[in-house]
DRENLUM-405735 format. One record per residue (C-alpha): residue number from 1; x, y, z. Coordinates in steps of 0.1 Angstrom, whole numbers, plus 2048, in hexadecimal, padded with zeros to 3 digits. Example, Ala and Ser with C-alpha at 12.3 -4.5 7.8 and 13.67 -1.06 7.14 Angstrom:
! residues 2
{r 1 {87B 7D3 84E}}
{r 2 {889 7F5 847}}
This chain:
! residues 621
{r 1 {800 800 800}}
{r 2 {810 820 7F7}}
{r 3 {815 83C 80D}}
{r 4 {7FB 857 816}}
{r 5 {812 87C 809}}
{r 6 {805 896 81F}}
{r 7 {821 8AF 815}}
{r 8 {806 8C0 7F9}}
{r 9 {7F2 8E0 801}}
{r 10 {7E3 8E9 7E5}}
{r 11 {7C3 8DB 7D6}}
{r 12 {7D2 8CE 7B8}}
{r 13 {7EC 8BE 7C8}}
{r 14 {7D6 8AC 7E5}}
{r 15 {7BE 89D 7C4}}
{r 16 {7E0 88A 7B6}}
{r 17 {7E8 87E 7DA}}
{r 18 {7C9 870 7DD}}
{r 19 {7C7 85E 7BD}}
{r 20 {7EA 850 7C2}}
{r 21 {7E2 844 7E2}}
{r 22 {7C2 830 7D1}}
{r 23 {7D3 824 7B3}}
{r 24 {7E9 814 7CA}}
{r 25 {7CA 801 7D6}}
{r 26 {7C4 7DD 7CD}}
{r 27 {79E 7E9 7C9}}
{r 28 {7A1 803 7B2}}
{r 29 {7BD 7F2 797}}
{r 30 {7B9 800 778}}
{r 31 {79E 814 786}}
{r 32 {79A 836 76B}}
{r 33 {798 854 788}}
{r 34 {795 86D 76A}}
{r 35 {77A 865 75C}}
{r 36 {763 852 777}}
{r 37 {749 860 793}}
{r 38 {766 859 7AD}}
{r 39 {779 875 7A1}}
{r 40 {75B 88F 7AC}}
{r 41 {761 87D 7CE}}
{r 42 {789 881 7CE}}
{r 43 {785 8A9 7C5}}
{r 44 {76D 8AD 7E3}}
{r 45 {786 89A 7F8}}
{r 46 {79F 8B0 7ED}}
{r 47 {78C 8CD 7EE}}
{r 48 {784 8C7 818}}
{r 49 {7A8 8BB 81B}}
{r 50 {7B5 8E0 80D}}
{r 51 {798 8F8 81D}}
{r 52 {79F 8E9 842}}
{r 53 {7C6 8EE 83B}}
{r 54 {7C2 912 831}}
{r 55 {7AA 915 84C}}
{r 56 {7C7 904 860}}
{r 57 {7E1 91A 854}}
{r 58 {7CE 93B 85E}}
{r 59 {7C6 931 87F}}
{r 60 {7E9 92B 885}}
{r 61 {7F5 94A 877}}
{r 62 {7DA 95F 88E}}
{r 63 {7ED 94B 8AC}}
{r 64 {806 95E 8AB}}
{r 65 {80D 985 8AA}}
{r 66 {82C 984 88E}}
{r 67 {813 975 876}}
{r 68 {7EE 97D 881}}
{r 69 {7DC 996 867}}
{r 70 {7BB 99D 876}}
{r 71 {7BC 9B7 890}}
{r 72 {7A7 9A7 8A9}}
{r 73 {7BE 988 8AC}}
{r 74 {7DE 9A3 8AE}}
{r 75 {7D1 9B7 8CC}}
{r 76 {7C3 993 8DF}}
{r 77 {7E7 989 8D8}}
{r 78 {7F5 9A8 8E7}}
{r 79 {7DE 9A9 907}}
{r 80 {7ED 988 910}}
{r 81 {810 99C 90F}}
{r 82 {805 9B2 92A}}
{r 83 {800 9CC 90D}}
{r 84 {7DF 9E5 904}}
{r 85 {7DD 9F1 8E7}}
{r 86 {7DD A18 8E4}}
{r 87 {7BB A28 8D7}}
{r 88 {7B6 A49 8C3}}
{r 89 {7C0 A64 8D4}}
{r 90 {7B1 A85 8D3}}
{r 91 {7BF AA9 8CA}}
{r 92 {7C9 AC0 8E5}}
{r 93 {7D0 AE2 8E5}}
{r 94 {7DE AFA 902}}
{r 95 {7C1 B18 901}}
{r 96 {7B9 B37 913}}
{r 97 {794 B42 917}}
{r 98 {78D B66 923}}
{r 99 {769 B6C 925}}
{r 100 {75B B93 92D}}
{r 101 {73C B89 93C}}
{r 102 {718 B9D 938}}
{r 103 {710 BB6 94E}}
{r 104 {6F2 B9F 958}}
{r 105 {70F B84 962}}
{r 106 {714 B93 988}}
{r 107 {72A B73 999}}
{r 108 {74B B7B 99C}}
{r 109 {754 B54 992}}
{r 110 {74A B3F 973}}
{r 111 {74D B1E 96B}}
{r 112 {754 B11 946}}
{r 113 {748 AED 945}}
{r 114 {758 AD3 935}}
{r 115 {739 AD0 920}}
{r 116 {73C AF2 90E}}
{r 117 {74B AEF 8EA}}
{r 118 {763 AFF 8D7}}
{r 119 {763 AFA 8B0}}
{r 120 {781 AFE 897}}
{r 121 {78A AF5 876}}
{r 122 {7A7 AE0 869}}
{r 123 {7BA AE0 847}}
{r 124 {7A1 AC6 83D}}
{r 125 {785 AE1 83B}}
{r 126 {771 AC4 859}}
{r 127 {765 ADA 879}}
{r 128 {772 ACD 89B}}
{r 129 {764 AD3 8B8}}
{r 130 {77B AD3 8DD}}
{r 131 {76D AD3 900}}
{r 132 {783 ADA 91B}}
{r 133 {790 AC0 933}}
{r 134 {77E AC3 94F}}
{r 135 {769 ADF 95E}}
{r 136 {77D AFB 96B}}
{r 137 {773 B1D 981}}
{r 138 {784 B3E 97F}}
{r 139 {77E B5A 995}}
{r 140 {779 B80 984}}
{r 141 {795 B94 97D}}
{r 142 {799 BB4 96C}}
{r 143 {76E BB0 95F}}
{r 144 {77D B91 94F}}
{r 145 {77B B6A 95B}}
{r 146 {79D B58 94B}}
{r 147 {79B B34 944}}
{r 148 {7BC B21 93E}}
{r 149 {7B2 B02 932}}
{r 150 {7BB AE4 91D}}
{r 151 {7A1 ADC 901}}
{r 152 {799 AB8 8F2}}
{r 153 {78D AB3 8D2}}
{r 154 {76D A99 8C9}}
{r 155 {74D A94 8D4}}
{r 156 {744 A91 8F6}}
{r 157 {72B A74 901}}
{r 158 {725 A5A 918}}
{r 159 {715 A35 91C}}
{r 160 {701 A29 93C}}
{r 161 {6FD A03 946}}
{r 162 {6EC 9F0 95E}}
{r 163 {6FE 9D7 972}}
{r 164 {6F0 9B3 96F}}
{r 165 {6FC 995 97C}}
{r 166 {70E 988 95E}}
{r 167 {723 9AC 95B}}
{r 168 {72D 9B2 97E}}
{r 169 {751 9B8 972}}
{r 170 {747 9BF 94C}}
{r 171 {74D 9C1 931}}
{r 172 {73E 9E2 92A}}
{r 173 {73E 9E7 905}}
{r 174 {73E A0D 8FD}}
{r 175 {726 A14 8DB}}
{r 176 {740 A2A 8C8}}
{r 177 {761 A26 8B4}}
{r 178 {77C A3E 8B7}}
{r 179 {77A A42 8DD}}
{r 180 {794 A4F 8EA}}
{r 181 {79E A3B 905}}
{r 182 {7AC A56 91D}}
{r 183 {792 A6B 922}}
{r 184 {77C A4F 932}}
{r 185 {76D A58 950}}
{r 186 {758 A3F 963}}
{r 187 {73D A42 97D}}
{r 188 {729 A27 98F}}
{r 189 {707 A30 9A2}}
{r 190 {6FE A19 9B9}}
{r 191 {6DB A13 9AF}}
{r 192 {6BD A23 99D}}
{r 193 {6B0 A2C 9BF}}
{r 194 {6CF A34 9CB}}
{r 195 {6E6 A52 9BD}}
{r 196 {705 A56 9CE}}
{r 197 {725 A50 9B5}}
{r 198 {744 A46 9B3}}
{r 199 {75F A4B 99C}}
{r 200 {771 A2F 98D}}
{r 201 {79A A33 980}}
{r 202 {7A7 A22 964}}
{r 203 {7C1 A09 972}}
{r 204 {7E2 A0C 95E}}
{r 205 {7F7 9F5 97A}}
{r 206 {7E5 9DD 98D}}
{r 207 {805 9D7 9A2}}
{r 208 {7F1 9F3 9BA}}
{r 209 {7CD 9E2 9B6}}
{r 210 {7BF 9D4 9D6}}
{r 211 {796 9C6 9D7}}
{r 212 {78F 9E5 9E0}}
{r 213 {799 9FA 9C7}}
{r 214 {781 A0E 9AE}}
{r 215 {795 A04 98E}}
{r 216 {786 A00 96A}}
{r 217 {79B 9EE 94E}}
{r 218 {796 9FB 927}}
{r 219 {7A1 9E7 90C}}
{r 220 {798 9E0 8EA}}
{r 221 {784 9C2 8DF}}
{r 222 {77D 9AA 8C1}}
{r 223 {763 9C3 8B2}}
{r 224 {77B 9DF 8B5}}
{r 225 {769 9ED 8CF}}
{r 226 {772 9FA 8F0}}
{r 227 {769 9EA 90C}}
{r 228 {76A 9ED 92F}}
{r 229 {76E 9D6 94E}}
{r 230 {770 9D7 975}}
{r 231 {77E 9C5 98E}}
{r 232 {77A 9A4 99F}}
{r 233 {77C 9AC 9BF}}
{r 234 {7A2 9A2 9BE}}
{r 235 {7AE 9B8 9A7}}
{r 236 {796 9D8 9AC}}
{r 237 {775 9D5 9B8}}
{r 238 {757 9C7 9A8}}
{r 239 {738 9D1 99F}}
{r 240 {718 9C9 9B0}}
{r 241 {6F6 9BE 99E}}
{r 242 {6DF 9E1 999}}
{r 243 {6FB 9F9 999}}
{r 244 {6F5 A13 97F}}
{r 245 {71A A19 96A}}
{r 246 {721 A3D 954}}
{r 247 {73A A39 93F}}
{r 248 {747 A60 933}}
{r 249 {75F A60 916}}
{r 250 {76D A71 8F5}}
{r 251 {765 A68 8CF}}
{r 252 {781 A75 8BD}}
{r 253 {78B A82 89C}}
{r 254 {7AE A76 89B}}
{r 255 {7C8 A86 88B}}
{r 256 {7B1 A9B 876}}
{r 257 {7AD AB6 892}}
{r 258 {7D8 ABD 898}}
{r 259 {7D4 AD6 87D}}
{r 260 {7B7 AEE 88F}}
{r 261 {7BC B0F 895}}
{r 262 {7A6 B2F 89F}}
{r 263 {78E B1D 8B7}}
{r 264 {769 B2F 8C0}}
{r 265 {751 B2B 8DA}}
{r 266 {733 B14 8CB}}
{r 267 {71C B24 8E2}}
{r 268 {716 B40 8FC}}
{r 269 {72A B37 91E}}
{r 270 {71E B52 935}}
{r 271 {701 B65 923}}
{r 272 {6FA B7B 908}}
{r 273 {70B B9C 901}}
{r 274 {72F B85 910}}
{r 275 {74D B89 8FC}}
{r 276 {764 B6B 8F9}}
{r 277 {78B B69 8ED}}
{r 278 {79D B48 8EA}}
{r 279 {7BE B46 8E4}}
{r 280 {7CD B26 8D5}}
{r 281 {7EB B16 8C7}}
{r 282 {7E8 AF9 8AB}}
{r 283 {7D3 ADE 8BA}}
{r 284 {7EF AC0 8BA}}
{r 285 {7F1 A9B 8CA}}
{r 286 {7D5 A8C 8B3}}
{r 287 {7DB A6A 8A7}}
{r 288 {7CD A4C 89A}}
{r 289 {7C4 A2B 8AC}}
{r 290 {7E3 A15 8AD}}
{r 291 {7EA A02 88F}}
{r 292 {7EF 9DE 88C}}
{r 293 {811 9DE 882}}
{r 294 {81B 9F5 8A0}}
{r 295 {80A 9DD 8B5}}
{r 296 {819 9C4 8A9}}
{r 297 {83F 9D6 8AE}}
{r 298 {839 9E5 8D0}}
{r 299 {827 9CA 8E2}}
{r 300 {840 9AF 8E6}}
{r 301 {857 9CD 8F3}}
{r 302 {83F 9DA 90E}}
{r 303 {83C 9B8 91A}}
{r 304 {865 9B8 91D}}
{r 305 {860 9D8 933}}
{r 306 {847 9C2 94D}}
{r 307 {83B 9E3 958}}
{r 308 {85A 9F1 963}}
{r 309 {872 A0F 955}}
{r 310 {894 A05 95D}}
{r 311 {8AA 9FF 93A}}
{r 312 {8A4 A18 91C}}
{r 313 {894 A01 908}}
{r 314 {87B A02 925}}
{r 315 {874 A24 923}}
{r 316 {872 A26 8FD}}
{r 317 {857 A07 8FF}}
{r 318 {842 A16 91C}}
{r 319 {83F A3B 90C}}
{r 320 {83A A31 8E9}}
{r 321 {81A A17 8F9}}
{r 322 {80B A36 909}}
{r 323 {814 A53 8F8}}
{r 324 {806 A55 8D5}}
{r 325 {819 A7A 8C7}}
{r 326 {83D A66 8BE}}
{r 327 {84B A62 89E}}
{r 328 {86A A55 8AF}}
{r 329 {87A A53 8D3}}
{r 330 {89A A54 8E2}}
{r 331 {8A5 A47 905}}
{r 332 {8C6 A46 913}}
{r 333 {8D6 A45 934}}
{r 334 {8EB A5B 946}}
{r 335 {908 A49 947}}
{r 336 {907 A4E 91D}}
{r 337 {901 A71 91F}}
{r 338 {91E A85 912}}
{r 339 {92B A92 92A}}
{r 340 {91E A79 944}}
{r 341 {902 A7F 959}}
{r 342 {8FC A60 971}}
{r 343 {8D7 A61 983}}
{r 344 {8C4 A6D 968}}
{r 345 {8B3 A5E 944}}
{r 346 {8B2 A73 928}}
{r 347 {892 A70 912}}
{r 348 {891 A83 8EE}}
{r 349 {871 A7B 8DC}}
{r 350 {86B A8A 8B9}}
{r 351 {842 A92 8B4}}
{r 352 {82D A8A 897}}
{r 353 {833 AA3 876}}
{r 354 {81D AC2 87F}}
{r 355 {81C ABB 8A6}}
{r 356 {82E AC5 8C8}}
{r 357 {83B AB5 8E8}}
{r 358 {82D AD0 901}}
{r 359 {838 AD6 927}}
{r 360 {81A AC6 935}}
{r 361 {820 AA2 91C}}
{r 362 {846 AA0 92D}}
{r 363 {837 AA4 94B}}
{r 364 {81B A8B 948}}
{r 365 {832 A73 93C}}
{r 366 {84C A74 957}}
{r 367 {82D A73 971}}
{r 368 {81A A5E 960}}
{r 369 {82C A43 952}}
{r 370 {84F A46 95D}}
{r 371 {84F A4C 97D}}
{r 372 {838 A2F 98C}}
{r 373 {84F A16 978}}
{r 374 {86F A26 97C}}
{r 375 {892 A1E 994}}
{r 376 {88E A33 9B2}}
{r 377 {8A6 A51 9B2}}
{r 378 {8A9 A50 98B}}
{r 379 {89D A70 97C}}
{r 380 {88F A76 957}}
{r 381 {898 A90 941}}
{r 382 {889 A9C 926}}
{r 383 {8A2 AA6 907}}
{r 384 {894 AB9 8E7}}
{r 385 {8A1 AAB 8C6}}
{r 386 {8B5 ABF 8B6}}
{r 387 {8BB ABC 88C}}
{r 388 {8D8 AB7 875}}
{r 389 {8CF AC3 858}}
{r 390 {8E0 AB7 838}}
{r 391 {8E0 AC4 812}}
{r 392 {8EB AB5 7F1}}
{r 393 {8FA ABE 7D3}}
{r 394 {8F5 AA3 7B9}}
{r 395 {8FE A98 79A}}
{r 396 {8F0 A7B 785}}
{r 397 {8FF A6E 762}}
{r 398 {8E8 A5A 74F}}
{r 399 {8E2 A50 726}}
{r 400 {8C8 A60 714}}
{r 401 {8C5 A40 6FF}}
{r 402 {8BA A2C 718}}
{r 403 {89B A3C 721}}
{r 404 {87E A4B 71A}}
{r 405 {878 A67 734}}
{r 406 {88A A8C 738}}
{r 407 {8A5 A94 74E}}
{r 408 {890 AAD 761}}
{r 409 {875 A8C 768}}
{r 410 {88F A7C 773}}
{r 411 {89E A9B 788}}
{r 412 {87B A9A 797}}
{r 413 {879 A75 7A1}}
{r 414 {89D A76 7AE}}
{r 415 {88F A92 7C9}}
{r 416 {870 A84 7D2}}
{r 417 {888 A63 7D9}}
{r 418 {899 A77 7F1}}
{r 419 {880 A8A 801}}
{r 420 {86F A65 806}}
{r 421 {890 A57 815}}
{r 422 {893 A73 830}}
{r 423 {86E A70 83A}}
{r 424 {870 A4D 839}}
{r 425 {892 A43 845}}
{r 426 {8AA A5B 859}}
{r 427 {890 A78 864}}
{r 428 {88D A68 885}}
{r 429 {8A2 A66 8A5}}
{r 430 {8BD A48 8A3}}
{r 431 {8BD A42 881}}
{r 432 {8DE A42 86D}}
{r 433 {8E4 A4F 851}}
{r 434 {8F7 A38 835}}
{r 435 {906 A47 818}}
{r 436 {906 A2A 800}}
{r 437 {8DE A20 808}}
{r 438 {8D4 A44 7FB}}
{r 439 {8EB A44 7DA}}
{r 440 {8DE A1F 7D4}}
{r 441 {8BB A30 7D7}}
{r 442 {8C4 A4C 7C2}}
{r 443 {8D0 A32 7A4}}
{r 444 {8B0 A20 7A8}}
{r 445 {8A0 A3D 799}}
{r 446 {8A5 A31 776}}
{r 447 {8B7 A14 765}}
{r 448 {8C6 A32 74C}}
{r 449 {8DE A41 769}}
{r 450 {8FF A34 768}}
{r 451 {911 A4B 785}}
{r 452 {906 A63 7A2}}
{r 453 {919 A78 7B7}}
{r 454 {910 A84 7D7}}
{r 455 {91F AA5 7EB}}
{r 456 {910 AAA 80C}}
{r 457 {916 AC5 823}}
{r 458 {906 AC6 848}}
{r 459 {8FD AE1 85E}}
{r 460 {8EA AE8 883}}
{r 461 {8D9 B04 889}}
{r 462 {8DB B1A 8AB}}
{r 463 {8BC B30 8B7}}
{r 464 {8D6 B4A 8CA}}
{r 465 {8CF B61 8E2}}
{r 466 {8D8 B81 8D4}}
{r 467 {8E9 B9F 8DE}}
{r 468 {8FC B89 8F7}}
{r 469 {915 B67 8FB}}
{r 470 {90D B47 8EE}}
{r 471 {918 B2A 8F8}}
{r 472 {917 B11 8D8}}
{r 473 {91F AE8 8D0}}
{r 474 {918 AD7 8BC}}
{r 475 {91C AB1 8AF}}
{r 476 {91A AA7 886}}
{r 477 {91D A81 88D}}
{r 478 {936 A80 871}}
{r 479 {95A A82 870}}
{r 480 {963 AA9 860}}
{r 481 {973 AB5 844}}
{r 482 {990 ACF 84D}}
{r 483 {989 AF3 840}}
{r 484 {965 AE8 836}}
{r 485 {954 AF9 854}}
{r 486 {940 B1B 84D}}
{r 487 {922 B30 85D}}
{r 488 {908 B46 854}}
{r 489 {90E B69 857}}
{r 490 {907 B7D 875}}
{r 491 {912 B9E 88A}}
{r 492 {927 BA3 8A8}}
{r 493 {933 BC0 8BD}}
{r 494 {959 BC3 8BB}}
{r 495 {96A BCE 8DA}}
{r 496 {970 BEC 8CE}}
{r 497 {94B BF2 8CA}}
{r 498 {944 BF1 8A4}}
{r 499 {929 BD6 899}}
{r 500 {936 BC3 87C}}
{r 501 {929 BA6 863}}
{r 502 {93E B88 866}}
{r 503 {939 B60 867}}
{r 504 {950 B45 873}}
{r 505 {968 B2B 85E}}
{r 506 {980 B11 86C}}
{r 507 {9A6 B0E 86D}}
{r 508 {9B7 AF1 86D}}
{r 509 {9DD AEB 87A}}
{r 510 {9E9 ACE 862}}
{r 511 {9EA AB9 886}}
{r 512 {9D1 A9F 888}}
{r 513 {9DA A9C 8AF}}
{r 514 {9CD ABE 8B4}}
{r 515 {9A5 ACE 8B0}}
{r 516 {9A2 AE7 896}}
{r 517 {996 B0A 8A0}}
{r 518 {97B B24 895}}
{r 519 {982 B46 88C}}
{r 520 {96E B64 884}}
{r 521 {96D B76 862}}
{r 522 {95D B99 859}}
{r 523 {944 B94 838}}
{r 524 {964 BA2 821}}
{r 525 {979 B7F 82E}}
{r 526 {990 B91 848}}
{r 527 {99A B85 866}}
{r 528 {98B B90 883}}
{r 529 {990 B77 89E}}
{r 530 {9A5 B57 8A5}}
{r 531 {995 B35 8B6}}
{r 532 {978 B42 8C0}}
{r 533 {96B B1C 8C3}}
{r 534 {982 AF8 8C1}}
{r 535 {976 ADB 8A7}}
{r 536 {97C AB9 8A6}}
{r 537 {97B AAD 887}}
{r 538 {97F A87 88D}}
{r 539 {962 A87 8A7}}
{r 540 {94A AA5 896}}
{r 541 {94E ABA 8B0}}
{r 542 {949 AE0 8B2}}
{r 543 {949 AF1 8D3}}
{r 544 {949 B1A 8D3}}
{r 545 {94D B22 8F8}}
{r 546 {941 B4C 8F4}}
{r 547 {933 B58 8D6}}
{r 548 {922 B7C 8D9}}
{r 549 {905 B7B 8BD}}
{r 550 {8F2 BA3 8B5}}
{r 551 {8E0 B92 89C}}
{r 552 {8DE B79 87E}}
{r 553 {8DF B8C 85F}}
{r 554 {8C4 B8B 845}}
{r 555 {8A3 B76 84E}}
{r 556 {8B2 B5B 85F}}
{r 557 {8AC B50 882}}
{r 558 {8C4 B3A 888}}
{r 559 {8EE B37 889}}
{r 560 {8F6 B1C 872}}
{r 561 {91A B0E 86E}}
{r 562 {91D AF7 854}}
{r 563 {931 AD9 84D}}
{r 564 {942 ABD 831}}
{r 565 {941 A9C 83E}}
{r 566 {966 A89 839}}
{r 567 {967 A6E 81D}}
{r 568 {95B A6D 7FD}}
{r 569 {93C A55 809}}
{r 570 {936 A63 82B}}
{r 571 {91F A50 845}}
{r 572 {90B A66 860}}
{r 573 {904 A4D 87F}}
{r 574 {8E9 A58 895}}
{r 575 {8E7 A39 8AA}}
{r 576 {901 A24 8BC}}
{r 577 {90B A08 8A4}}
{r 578 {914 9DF 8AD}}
{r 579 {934 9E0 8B5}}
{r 580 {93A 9C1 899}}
{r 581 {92F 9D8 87C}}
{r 582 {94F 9E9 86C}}
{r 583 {957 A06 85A}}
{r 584 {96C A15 841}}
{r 585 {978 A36 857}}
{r 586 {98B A31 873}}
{r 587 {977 A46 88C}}
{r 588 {951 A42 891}}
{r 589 {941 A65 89B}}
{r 590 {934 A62 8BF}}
{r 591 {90D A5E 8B9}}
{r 592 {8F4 A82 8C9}}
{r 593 {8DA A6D 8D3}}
{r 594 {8BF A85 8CD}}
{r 595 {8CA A91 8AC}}
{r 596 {8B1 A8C 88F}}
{r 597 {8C1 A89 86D}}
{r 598 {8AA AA2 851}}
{r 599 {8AE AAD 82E}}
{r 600 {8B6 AD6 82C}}
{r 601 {89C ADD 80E}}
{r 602 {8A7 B02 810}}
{r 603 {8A7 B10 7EF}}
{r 604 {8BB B34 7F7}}
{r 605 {8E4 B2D 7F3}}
{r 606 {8EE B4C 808}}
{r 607 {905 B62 809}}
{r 608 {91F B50 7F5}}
{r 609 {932 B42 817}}
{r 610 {91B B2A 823}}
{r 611 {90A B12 810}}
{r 612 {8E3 B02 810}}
{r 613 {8C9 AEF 7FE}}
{r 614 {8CB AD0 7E7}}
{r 615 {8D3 AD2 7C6}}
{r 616 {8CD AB0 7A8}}
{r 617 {8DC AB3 78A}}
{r 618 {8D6 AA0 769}}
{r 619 {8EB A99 755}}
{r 620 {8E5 A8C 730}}
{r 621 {8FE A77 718}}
């Protein structure tokens, strides 16, 4: 009797199994399975055989969170992790309400309810409407009640249940998408009769639950919904048959609202004949409901964290599962700092394109989520990123013959390659910058280019405090050309009194073993001062120790002191690298951990002694 072969998947494949395994039958010798009724029964044989392996094959791929597709199975997979997935989150936006009340408004305090609406519109031409945070009294000052107040964007609403023996710790299933998941509020009365309150907190750590706790749990179920549960009377306190349960909460319209500015009172606050001012930034912090994929990345890391903040990779895995405004994070201890500062974690996060980090986010981290994980003693710190900016001039060489398009289409695919590669690749904190990636990219752009050349110059920009000192460093993550380094012009007061226009350019000594030094130039090229700042090229190091700025000349805001990276195919690391990849220079750049690598797009070339923008050229033979 031959052998059963049960390596075949596919429905084809099963069929010939089958009918091998029969001819091999004494019973069916010589039997014609092509042309017979038996055949009909091999093909439905084959058919179940093949629909209960796919089906086999997608159960086992929703098993597991590196291979589930559906949604649903991804965020079961990730509760068992320990992880919950983050919701939408609504726009915010810092505001100050003065109202002038009508002389028929006589109290000298007024409340503004968290109920009272604010409407805006974003760049999407949709009308938002905010609420502030909670309710908030001021007292009258001046004829005028001042409200400083944070506003939320969506739609205020709320759900009410009744407690039954079957939901004494839920679920509660709340009847709208795009809830926002921190602006729950949750009440429970006692009983219809019966209408004291109390307030229920959503439980974050339930290392500090005891059975008497009033905790509610949010997470996100099969349907997509949220839902909400209660304790057990082990972990938080349960429920009780009859009691009455208010859930308060958000909808929210996502990222949409980041863009709204000019916000108005929807409706009269104190009574007619009032007059209202609100003054508003951007509305910022908007953002969509986690997505699958991030789900899928961050999960297995917060579940590395159990719950605690004590290595970096801690802290990047806790804020980016709580904190939806981050386009990329940096974390690094104070031992790594440079110089050294032991006790303390630094923390750079980059926002979203269009949005801020405020005060009160820093602040609400570190409290927050920091804090109740952290080591006792260590201290976070919050570090801005700062930006290296970076321009090109190239040049591409390709044959005419072998193509069909122009050499300005092909100017204009080359730049929206690069554009795409900085947004896409290197515009983030801790992401290196590889100089043979981006001219591979560039020669994709058509089989017809036979040689690119890329220049690149880099520069940092310095907000200075003017008419005084400034202290400036800076760090280029890139090993320096001698005599490359220039700055933008701007004026200084000479001892002697006299303003003059100058800018700054290194020297360098011939002596590898020793920095090289900034001097001062007038706008004519003559000297007017000697190592006014040290640089070391092999480390890309630029430290000016007393600078007196007037102003920057021209429209510019900012000192900029531009570089050449060394080597023909310079690398720009922005993240420590494994210490068993090599190099081609001898000396790898100590990585600025909060640096974000970005393209200069400038278009203006200056004054002839500094140089920005990105230029392609085409060239045809």
């Amino acid at each position: 009797m031959a052998q059963l072969n049960v390596t075949e998947l596919d429905f084809f494949g099963i069929r010939e199994n089958l009918k091998t395994y029969l001819q091999s039958q004494t019973e069916f010798a010589d039997y014609n399975f092509d042309g017979s009724g038996l055949s009909v029964l091999i093909d439905l044989l084959a058919y179940n055989t093949h629909y209960n392996a796919t089906l086999a094959h997608l159960l086992a791929n929703e098993m597991f969170i590196d291979s589930a597709v559906k949604r649903s199975s991804v965020v079961s997979i990730s509760k068992s992790l320990g992880y919950n997935p983050r919701s939408i989150r609504s726009a915010r936006v810092e505001a100050t309400i003065e109202i002038t009340p009508p002389a028929s408004y006589t109290s000298s305090t007024a409340t503004l309810s968290k109920n009272l609406g604010f409407k805006g519109v974003g760049s999407d031409g949709v009308t938002y409407t905010f609420y502030p945070e909670d309710d908030i009294t001021a007292t009258k000052a001046d004829g005028t009640f001042t409200f400083v107040v944070t506003l939320i964007e969506g739609v205020r609403t709320n759900n009410f249940f009744t407690v039954t023996a079957d939901t004494v710790s839920g679920p509660f299933e709340l009847l709208n998408r795009n809830v926002d998941t921190s602006t729950i509020v949750c009440r429970v009365q006692t009983s219809s009769s019966e209408l004291d309150l109390q307030t229920f907190v959503q439980n974050q750590n339930i290392v500090s639950l005891t059975e008497t706790s009033r905790a509610f749990f949010v997470e996100e179920n099969a349907n997509g919904l949220i839902e909400v549960r209660f304790g057990d009377n082990v972990l938080g306190k349960k429920l009780t048959v009859g009691n009455i349960v208010t859930i308060d909460y958000i909808v929210s319209g996502g990222i949409g609202a980041n863009s709204v500015t000019g916000l108005s009172a929807k409706s009269v606050i104190l009574g007619t004949g009032e007059i209202i001012s609100v003054s508003a930034a951007t509305a910022f912090g908007g953002a969509e409901a986690q997505s699958t994929d991030s789900i899928r990345f961050i999960a297995p890391k917060f579940n590395a964290t159990k719950n605690r903040a004590v290595t970096a990779e801690d802290y990047t895995a806790l804020i980016e599962s709580q904190f939806a405004n981050i386009n990329s994070i940096a974390v690094w201890g104070g031992e790594d700092n440079d110089p050294p500062i032991y006790g303390k974690v630094f923390v750079s996060i980059e926002p979203l394109p269009n949005s801020v980090i405020t005060e009160s986010d820093k602040t609400s981290i570190a409290r927050d989520i920091l804090k109740p994980r952290g080591v006792v003693g260590i201290q976070p710190v919050f570090v801005d990123p700062s930006y290296l900016y970076v321009s090109f001039n190239i040049t591409a060489r390709y044959l005419k013959n072998n193509t069909s398009v122009s050499a300005s289409v092909i100017q204009n695919t080359m730049s929206e390659y690069l554009a795409s590669y900085f947004v896409n690749t290197t515009s983030k904190v801790k992401k290196n910058f590889y100089y043979s990636e981006l001219l591979e990219l560039l020669n994709s752009v058509s089989t017809s280019i036979y040689a690119t050349n890329i220049e690149m110059n880099l520069h940092r920009a310095y907000e200075p405090f003017t008419a005084e000192n400034n202290r400036i460093s800076f760090a280029y993550n890139t090993t320096i050309t001698p005599n490359s380094v220039r700055s933008n012009l701007f004026t200084t007061i000479l001892p002697s009194g006299k303003q003059v226009t100058c800018y700054l350019r290194d020297s360098y000594t011939e002596d590898d073993s020793l920095p090289g030094v900034l001097d001062l130039y007038d706008e004519n090229n003559l000297l007017i001062s000697t190592a006014v700042g040290t640089i070391d090229y092999q480390t890309g190091k630029i430290l000016i120790p007393s600078l007196y700025i007037n102003t920057i000349s021209g429209t510019d805001l900012y000192l900029r002191i531009y570089i050449k990276p060394h080597g023909s195919s310079p690398d720009i690391i922005m993240a420590p690298v494994n210490e068993d990849i090599s190099y081609t220079y001898a000396v790898t750049p100590y990585a600025n951990k909060n640096l974000v690598l970005a393209q200069d797009t400038s278009t203006i070339s200056g004054t002839g002694n500094y140089i920005t923008g990105t230029t392609i050229n085409i060239i045809g033979t």
